[in-house]
C-alpha positions as CSV (number, residue, x, y, z in Angstrom):
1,X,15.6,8.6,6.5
2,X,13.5,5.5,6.5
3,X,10.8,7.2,8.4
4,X,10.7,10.3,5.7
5,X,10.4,7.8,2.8
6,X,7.6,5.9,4.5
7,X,5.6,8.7,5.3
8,X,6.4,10.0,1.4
9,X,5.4,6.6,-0.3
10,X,2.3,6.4,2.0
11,X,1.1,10.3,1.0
12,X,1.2,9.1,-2.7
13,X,-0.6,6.2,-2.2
14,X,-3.6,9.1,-0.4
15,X,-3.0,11.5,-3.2
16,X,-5.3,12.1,-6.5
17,X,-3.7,9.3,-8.9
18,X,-4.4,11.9,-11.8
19,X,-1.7,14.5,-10.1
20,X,0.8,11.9,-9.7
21,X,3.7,13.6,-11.6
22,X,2.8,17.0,-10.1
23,X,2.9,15.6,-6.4
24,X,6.0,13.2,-6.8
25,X,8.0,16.8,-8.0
26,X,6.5,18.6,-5.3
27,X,7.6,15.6,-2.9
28,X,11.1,15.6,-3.9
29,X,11.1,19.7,-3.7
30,X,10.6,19.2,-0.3
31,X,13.0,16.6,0.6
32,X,15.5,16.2,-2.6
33,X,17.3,13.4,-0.6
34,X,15.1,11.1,-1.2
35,X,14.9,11.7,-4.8
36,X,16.3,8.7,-6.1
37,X,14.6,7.0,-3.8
38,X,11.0,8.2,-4.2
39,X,11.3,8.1,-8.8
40,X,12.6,4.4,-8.3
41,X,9.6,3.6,-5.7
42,X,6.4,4.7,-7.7
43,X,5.2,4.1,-11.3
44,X,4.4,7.4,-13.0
45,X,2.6,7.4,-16.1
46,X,3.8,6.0,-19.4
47,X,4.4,8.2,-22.2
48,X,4.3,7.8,-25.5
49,X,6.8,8.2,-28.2
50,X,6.8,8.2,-32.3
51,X,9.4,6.1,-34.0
52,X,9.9,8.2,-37.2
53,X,11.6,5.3,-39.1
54,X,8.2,2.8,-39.1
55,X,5.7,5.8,-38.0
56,X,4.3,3.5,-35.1
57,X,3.8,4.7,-31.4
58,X,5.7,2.9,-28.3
59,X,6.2,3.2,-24.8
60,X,8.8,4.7,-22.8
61,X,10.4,3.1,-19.7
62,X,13.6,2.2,-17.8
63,X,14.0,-1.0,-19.2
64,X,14.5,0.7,-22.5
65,X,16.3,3.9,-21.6
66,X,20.1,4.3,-21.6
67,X,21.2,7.5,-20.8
68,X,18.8,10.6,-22.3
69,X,17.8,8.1,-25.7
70,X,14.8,5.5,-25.8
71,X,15.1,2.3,-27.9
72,X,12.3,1.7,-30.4
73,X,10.8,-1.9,-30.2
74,X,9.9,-1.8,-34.2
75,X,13.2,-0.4,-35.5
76,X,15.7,-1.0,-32.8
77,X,16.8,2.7,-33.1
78,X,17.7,4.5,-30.0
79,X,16.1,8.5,-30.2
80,X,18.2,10.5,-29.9
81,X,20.4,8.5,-31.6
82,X,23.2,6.7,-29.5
83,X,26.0,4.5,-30.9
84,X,26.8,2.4,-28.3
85,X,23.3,1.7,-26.4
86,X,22.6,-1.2,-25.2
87,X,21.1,-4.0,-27.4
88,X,19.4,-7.8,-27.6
89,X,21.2,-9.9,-28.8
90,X,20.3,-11.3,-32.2
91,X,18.0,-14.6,-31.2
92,X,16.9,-12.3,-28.4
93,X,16.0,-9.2,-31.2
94,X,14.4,-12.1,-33.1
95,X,11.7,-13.0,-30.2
96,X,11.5,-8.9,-29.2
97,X,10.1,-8.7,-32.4
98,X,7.6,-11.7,-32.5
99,X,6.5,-10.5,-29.2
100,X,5.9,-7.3,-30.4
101,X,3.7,-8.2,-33.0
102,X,1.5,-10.7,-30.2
103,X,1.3,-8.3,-27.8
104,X,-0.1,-5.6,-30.9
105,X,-3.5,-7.6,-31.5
106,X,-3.3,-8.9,-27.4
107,X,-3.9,-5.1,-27.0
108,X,-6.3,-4.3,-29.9
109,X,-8.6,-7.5,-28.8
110,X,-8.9,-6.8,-25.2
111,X,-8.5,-2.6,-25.4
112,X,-9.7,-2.2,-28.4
113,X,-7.0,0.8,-28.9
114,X,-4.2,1.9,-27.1
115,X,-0.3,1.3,-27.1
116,X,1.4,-1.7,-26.3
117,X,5.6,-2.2,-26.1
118,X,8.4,-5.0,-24.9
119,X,11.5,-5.0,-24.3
120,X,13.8,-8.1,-23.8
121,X,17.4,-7.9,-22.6
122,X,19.9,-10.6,-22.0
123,X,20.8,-12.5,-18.0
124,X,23.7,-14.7,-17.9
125,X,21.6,-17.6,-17.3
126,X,18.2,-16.7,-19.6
127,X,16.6,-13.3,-20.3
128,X,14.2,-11.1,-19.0
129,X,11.1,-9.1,-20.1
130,X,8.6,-6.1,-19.6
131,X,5.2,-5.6,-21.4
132,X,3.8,-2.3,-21.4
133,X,0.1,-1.7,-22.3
134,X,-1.1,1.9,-22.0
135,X,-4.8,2.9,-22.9
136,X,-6.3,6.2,-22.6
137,X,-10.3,7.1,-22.2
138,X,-11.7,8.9,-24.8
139,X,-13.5,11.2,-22.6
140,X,-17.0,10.4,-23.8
141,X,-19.9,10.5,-21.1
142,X,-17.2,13.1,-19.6
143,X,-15.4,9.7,-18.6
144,X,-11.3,10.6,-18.1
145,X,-9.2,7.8,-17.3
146,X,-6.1,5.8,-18.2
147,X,-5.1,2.1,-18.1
148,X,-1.5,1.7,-17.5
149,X,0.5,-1.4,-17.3
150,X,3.8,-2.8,-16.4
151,X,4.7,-6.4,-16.3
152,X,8.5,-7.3,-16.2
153,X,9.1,-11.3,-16.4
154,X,12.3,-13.3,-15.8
155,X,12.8,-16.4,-17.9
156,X,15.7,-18.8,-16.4
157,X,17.2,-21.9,-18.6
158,X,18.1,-24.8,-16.3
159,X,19.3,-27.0,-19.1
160,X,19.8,-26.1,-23.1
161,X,17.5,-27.9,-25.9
162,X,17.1,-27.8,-29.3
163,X,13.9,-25.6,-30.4
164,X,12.7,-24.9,-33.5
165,X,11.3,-21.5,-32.2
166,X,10.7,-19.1,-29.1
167,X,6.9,-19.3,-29.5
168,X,6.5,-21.2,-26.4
169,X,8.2,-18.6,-24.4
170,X,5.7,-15.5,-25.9
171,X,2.7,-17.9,-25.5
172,X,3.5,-18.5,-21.9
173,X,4.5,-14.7,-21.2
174,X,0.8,-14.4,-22.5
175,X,-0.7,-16.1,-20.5
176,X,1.1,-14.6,-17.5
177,X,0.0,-11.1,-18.4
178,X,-3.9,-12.2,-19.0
179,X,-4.2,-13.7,-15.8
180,X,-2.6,-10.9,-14.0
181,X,-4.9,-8.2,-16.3
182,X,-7.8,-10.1,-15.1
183,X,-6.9,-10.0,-11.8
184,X,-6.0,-6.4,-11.5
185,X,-9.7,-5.6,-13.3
186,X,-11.5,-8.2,-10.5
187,X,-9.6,-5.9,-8.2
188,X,-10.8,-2.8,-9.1
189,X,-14.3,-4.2,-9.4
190,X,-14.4,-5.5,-5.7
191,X,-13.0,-2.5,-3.9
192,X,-12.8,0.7,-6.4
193,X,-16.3,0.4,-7.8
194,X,-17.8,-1.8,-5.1
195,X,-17.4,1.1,-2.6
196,X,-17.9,3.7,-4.9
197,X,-21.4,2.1,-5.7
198,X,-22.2,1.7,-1.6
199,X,-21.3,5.4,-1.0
200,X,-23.7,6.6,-4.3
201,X,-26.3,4.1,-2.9
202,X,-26.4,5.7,0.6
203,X,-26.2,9.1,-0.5
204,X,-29.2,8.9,-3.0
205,X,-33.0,7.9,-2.5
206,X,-34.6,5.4,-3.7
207,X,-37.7,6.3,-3.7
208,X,-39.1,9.2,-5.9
209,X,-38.9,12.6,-4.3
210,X,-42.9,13.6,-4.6
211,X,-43.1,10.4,-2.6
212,X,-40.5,11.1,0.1
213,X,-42.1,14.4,0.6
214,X,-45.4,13.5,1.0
215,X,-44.0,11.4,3.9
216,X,-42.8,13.8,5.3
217,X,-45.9,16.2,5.2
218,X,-47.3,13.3,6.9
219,X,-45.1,13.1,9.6
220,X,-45.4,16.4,10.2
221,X,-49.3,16.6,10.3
222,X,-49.3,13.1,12.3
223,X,-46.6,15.2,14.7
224,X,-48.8,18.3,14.8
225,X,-52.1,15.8,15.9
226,X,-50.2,14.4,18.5
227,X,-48.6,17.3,20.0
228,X,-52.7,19.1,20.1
229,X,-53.9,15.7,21.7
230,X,-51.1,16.0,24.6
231,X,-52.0,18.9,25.6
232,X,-56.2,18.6,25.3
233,X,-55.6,15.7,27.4
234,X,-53.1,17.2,30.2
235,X,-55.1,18.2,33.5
236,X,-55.2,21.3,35.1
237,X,-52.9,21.5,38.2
């Protein structure tokens, strides 16, 4: 029901981010009706495969999945290999390919590292698009962590033009996925680590700890003083 899906999406959005594949199996164990339902509502991580033709990494997704087999975006080989999968067409391959490349240093500048992949497929009136950008922590300063993204663009032609290229279009689809990388960061800044830095801040002291407890002392020998004084001073009945 409605209700049941509600109350699943809103338990994944309380749930340890790091578990995320363990808890969306354990979700749909529970209540395999909403299975479909549940793996088309939330992102799980992206994973990475090898294309053995080029020997370069990409990213695995939906958008370039058709049946059990995964495209690669260098070689435009589907693994395992599948006859009939679906395909760009050949001005479309042409700016897959172009993007590819940008996307490659858009990655290595900003994440220094990482795995980037996109996909273009053919609409009736235009295309459409997804960028991938996946970066995993090293683990140093016993830092875990993973940056994954997923930005799918539609790009609709009211009126046809002659063009000596499809730059434009990646440089625009750039800019698109900067801004909204920037903006997800400023997110994370304002409320992940903002709070995180408030709760650290009230649960530590800042002064030094021979100080704080020499304070104390002092209350308690100021209290002890006070307490003698009350009752010296208390007449008899």
């Amino acid at each position: 029901s409605d209700q049941q899906l509600d109350c699943a999406l809103d338990l994944m959005r309380r749930l340890p981010p790091q578990q995320i594949e363990k808890n969306l199996s354990d979700l749909i164990d529970l209540v395999p009706s909403l299975c479909e339902d549940l793996l088309s509502s939330v992102d799980q991580p992206l994973k990475i495969a090898r294309d053995k033709v080029v020997g370069k990494d990409y990213l695995l997704c939906d958008y370039n999945r058709d049946g059990d087999s995964y495209r690669s975006p260098w070689s435009n080989k589907y693994d395992p290999p599948l006859e009939d999968g679906a395909m760009p067409s050949a001005r479309l391959r042409k700016l897959e390919v172009e993007a590819n490349n940008a996307f490659d240093q858009y990655r290595d500048l900003y994440f220094e590292g990482g795995v980037s992949s996109v996909y273009l497929w053919d609409l009736d009136h235009g295309f459409a698009g997804v960028i991938l950008i996946k970066k995993a922590g090293d683990g140093s300063k016993k830092i875990k962590g993973c940056w994954d993204s997923i930005h799918v663009v539609e790009v609709q032609m009211e009126k046809d033009e002659t063009v000596s290229d499809c730059s434009p279009h990646i440089a625009n689809i750039g800019r698109l996925v900067e801004d909204m990388e920037n903006k997800i960061r400023s997110t994370l800044n304002e409320i992940y680590f903002g709070k995180t830095k408030d709760i650290v801040n009230g649960l530590r002291s800042i002064d030094a700890i021979p100080d704080n407890q020499k304070f104390k002392q002092l209350q308690r020998e100021l209290s002890q003083v006070l307490t003698q004084r009350q009752i010296y001073i208390q007449p008899d009945n």
